[in-house]
C-alpha positions as CSV (number, residue, x, y, z in Angstrom):
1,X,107.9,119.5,109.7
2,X,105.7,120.2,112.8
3,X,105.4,116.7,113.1
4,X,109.1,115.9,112.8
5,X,109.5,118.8,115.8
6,X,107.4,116.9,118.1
7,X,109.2,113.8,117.3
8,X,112.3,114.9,118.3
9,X,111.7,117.2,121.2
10,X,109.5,114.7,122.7
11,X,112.1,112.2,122.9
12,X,115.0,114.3,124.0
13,X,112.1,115.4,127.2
14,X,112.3,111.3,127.9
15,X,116.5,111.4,126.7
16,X,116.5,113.9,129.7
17,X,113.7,113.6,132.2
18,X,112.5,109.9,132.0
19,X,109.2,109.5,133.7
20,X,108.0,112.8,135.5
21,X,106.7,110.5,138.2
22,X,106.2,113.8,140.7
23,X,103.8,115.9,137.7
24,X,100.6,114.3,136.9
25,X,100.8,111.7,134.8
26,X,98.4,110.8,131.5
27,X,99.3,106.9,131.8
28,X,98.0,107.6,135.3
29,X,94.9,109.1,134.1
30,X,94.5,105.9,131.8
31,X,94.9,103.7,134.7
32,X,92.4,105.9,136.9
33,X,89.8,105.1,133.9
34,X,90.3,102.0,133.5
35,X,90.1,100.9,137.1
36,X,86.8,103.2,137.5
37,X,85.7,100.7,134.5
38,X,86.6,97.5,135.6
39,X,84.7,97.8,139.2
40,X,81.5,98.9,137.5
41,X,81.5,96.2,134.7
42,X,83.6,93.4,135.8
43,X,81.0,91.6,137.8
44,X,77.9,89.3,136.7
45,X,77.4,87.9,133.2
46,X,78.8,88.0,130.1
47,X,82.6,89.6,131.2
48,X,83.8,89.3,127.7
49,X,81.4,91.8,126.0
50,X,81.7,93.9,129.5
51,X,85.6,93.8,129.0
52,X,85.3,94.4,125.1
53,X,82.9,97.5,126.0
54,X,85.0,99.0,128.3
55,X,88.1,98.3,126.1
56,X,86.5,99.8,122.5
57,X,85.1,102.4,124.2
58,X,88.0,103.8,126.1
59,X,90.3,103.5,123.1
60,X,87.9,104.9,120.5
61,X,87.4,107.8,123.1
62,X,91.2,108.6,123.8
63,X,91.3,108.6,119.8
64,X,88.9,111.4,119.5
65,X,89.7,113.8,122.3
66,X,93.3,113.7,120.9
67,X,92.2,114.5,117.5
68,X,90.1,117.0,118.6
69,X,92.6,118.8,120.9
70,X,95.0,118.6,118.2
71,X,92.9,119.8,115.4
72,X,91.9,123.1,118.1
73,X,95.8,123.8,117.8
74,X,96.1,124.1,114.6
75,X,99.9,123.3,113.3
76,X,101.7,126.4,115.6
77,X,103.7,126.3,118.3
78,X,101.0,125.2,120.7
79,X,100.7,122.3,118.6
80,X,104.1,121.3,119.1
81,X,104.3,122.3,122.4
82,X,101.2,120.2,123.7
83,X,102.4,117.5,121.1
84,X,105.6,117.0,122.5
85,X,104.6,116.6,125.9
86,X,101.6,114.0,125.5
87,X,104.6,111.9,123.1
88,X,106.8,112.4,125.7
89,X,104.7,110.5,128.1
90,X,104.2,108.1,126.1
91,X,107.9,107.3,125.8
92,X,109.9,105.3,128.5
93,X,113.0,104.7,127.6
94,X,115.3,106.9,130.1
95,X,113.1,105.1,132.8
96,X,113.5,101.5,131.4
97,X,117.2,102.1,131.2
98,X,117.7,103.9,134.9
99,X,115.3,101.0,136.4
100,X,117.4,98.0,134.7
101,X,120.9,100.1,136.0
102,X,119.0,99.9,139.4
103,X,118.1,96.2,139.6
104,X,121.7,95.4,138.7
105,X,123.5,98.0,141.2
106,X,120.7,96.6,143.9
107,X,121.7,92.9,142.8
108,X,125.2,93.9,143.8
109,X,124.6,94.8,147.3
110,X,122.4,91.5,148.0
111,X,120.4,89.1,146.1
112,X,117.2,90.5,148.4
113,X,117.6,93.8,147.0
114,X,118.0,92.5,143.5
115,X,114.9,90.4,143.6
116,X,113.3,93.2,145.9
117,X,113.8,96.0,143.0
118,X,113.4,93.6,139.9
119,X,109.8,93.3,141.8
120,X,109.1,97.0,141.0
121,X,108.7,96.0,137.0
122,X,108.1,92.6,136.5
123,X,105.0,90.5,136.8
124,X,106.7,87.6,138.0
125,X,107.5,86.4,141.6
126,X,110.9,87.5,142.0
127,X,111.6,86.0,145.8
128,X,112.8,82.7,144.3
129,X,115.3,83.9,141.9
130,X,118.6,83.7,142.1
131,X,121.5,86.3,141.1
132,X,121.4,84.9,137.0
133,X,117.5,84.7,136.9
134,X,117.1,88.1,138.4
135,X,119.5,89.2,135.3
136,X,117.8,87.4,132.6
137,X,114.2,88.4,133.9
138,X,116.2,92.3,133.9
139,X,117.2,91.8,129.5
140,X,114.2,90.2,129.0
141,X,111.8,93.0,130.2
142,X,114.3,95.5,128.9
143,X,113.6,93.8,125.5
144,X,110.0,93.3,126.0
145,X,109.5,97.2,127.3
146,X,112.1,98.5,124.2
147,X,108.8,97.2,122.4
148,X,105.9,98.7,124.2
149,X,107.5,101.6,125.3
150,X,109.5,103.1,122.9
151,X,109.2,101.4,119.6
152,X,105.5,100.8,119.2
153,X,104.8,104.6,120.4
154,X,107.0,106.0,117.5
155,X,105.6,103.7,115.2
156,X,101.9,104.8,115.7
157,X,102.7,108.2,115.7
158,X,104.6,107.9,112.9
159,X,101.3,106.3,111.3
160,X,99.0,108.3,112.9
161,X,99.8,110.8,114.9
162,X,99.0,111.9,118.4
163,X,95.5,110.7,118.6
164,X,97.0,107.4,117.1
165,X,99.6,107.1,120.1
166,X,97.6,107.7,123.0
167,X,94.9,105.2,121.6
168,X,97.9,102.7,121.5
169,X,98.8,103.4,125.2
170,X,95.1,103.5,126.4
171,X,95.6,99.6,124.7
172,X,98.9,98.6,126.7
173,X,97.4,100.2,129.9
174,X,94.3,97.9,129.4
175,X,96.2,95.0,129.2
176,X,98.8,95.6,131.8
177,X,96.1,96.1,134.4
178,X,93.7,93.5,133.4
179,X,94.7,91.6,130.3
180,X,95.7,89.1,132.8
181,X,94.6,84.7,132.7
182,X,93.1,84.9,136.1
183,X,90.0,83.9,137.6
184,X,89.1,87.8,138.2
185,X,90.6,88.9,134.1
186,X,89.6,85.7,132.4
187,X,86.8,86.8,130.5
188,X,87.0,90.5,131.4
189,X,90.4,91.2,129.8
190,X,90.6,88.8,127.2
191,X,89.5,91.1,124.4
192,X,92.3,94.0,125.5
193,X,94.8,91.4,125.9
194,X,94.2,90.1,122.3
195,X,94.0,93.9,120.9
196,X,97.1,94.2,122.8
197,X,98.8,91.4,120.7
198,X,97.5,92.6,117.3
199,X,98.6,96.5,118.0
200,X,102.1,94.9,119.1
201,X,102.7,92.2,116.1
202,X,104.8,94.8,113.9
203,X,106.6,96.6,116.7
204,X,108.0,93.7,118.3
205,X,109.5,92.5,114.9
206,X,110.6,95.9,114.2
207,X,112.3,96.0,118.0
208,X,114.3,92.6,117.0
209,X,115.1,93.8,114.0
210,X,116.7,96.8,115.2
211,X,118.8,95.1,118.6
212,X,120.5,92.7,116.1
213,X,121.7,95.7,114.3
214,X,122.4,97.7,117.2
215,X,124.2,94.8,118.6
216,X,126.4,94.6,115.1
217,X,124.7,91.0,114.4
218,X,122.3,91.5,111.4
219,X,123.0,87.6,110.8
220,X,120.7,87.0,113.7
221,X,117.3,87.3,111.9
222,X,117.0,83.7,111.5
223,X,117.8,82.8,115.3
224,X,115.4,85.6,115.7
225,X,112.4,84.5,113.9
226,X,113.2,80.5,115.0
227,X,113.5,81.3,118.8
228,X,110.9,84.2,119.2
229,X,108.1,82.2,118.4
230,X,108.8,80.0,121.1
231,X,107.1,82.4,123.3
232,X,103.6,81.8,124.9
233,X,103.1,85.8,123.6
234,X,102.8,86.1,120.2
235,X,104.8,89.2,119.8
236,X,107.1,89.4,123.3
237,X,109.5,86.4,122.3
238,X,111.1,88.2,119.2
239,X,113.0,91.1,121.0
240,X,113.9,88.6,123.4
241,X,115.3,86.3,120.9
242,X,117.2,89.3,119.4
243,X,119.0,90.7,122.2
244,X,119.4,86.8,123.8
245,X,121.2,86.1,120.3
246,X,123.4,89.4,120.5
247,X,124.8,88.9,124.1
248,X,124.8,85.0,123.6
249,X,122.4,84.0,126.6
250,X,119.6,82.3,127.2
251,X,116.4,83.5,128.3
252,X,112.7,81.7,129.4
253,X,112.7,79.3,131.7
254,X,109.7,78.3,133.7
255,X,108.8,80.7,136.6
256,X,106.0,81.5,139.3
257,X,103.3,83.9,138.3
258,X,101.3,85.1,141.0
259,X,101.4,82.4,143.2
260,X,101.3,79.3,139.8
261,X,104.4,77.6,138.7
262,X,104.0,78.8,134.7
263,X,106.1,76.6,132.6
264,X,107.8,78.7,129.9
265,X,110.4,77.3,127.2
266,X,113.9,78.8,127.2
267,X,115.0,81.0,124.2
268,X,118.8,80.8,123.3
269,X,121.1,77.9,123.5
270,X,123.6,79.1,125.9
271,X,123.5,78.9,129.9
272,X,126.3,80.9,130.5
273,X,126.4,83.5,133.5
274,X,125.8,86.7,132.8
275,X,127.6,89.3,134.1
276,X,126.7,93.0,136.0
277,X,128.7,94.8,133.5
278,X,126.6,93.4,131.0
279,X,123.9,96.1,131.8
280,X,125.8,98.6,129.9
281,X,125.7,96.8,126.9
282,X,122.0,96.0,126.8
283,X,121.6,100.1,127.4
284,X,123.1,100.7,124.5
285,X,121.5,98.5,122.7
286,X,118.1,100.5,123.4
287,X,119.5,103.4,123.0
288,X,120.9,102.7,119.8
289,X,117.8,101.3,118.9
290,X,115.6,104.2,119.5
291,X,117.8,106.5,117.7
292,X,117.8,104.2,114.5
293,X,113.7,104.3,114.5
294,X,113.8,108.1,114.9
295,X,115.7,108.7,112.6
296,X,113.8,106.8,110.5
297,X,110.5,107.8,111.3
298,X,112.3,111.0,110.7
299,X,113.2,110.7,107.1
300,X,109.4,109.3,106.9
301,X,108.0,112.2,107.5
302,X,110.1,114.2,105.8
């Protein structure tokens, strides 16, 4: 029951609030750790097992203190208090939604705006796109970041609790900042960015899973499971497959990632245009979504 109260009040804090970006923030912290790590160790010899260091010992570190602040609470009120508010930061779903809401209302005053505020959460160059790429690249990462930022959180928790949820984000936080194929992340990140993929493999099936029912098209598992493995990420392509089957769009396409052309297959079948209304649909599509899991996670843990 405890458990089930920071469950929910967590996610109504991120139904209401979104991303308390003027408090201090524990993703922030994470970041602030991991880029303390990476200009100590990523230099010299053997990167990998300087990267896998860093990586295992960060995560196996945010595992404990959470246990062991949680276990100090005891199961009281403090415990749900505390609870709810190191879930809630873990959550980003208000924030996914209000940034996709403002690419498309910045897309409507000018394509520079559009690719200018689309630049703000995606990793690819955005001054190239036009009006429909700067769309698609919008759904896709609203699909990807359903995954990693609302899904696979309730899922650990659900599993294991707080300590298991901030060792998941102290994962995604490793590989967003330096799970990256460069010359500088090659070696370095390669073990967070593979750890990354594992964590994710059941939350991104369980993210298509649930869009194709939120979007009233159950019959879309197949398309789902042939498409989504079309992706150069092992687990990234399947909620994009799901929501690209319920709006019937394509996705993918080859693109430039910091400064290299990255050729990328297209998911979907179907060019056609998509609209700016359409963002409306795809938020409520995640927002369906979450409330399905919670509510299952819910009954779990009941």
């Amino acid at each position: 029951m405890v458990n089930i109260a920071v469950l929910l009040v967590a996610f109504m804090l991120d139904s209401i609030f979104g991303d308390p970006r003027k408090l201090p923030h524990l993703i922030v912290g994470f970041g602030n750790l991991i880029s303390l790590g990476e200009k100590l160790l990523n230099k010299g010899s053997v990167r990998f097992l300087k990267g896998m260091f860093l990586t295992i010992t960060l995560v196996v570190t945010t595992w404990f203190a959470g246990w062991i602040l949680m276990s100090f609470l005891k199961l009281n009120i403090a415990f749900i208090a505390v609870g709810s508010i190191l879930l809630f930061y873990c959550l980003a779903n208000r924030t996914l939604i209000k940034e996709g809401y403002a690419v498309f209302r910045s897309l409507d005053e000018s394509l520079e705006n559009g690719r200018k505020r689309l630049s703000w959460i995606v990793g690819r160059e955005t001054k190239r796109l036009n009006a429909q790429q700067v769309r698609q690249a919008t759904f896709e990462t609203m699909s990807e970041n359903l995954s990693d930022g609302v899904i696979a959180p309730l899922f650990f928790f659900a599993l294991f609790g707080i300590p298991g949820v901030l060792s998941y984000k102290m994962i995604n936080t490793l590989d967003s900042m330096i799970g990256y194929r460069s010359e500088k992340y090659e070696q370095f990140g390669k073990f967070a960015a593979r750890l990354d993929d594992v964590v994710n493999f059941i939350p991104a099936r369980i993210t298509a899973f649930l869009i194709i029912i939120a979007g009233g098209k159950p019959q879309g598992i197949g398309f789902v499971f042939s498409e989504g493995k079309k992706h150069k990420s092992p687990n990234a392509g399947y909620p994009e497959a799901a929501l690209s089957f319920v709006l019937d769009c394509q996705f993918g396409g080859p693109n430039y990632y910091h400064g290299e052309f990255v050729h990328k297959p297209y998911i979907g079948i179907n060019k056609r245009l998509i609209e700016s209304n359409e963002i409306k649909t795809v938020a409520k599509i995640n927002w369906i979504s979450s409330i399905i899991f919670i509510t299952i996670i819910t009954g779990y843990l009941w």
